[in-house]
C-alpha positions in Angstrom: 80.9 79.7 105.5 77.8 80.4 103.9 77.3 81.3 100.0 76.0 84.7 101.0 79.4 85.6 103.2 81.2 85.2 99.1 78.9 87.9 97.9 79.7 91.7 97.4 76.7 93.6 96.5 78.5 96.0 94.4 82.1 94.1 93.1 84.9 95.7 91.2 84.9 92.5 89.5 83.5 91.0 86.7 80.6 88.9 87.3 82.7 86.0 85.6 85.8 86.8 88.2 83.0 87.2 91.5 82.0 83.7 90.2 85.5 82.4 89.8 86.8 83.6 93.5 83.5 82.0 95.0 84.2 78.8 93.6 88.0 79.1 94.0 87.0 79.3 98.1 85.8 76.2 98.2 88.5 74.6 97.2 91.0 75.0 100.0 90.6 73.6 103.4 90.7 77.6 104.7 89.3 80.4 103.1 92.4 82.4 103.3 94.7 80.1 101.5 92.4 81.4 98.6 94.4 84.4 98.6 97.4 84.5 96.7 95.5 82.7 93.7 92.3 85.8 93.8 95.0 88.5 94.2 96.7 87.3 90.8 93.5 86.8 89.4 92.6 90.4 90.4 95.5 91.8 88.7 95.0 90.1 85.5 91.5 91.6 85.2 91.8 95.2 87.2 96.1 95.7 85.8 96.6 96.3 89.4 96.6 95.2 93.4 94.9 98.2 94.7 93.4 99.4 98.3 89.6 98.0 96.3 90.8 95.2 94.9 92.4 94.1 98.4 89.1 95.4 100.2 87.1 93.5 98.2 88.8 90.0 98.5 89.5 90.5 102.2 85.9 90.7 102.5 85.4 87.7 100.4 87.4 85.6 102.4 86.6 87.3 105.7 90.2 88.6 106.4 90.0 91.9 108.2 93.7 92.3 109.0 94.2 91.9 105.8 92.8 95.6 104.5 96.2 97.6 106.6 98.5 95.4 104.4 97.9 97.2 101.6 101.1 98.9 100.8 102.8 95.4 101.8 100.8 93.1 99.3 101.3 96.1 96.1 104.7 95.8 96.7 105.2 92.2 96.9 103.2 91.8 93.7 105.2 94.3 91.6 107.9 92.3 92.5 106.4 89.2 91.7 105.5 90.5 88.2 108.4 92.0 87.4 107.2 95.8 87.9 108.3 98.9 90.4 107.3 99.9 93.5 106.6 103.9 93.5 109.5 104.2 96.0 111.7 102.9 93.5 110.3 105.1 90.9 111.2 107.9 93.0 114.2 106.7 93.6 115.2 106.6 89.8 114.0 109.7 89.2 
């Protein structure tokens, strides 16, 4: 894939992070095994896996199906860090 398929004109990220996920690309066989590695990335810089941050690397990597998986991928990185889902906030309270 072309250099120009990695850019978003107007990223969430920092231009040091945009330059980070289109070299991290590059580095796998496929695109999309790119993933996991820019989500945690993206959660260090924005604090959180949101609808824009998986948007935005979906688009990088030229996943589509990824975008409806949003509630999925939140919750499977609050568990992964340690933090709660709002279902289980609601739950507690």
């Amino acid at each position: 894939m072309s250099p120009e398929m990695n850019s978003v004109p107007n990223t969430i990220f920092s231009p040091e992070l945009a330059a980070r996920f289109d070299k991290l690309v590059t580095l796998y066989p496929a695109r999309r095994s790119a993933l996991i590695p820019m989500l945690l990335y993206a959660q260090d810089e924005v604090g959180a896996v949101n609808d824009a941050v998986i948007a935005e690397i979906a688009q990088r990597i030229g996943i589509t199906e990824l975008v409806p998986m949003t509630t999925s991928l939140e919750e499977l990185f609050l568990a992964m860090t340690g933090g709660e889902s709002s279902d289980q906030d609601q739950a507690a309270a």
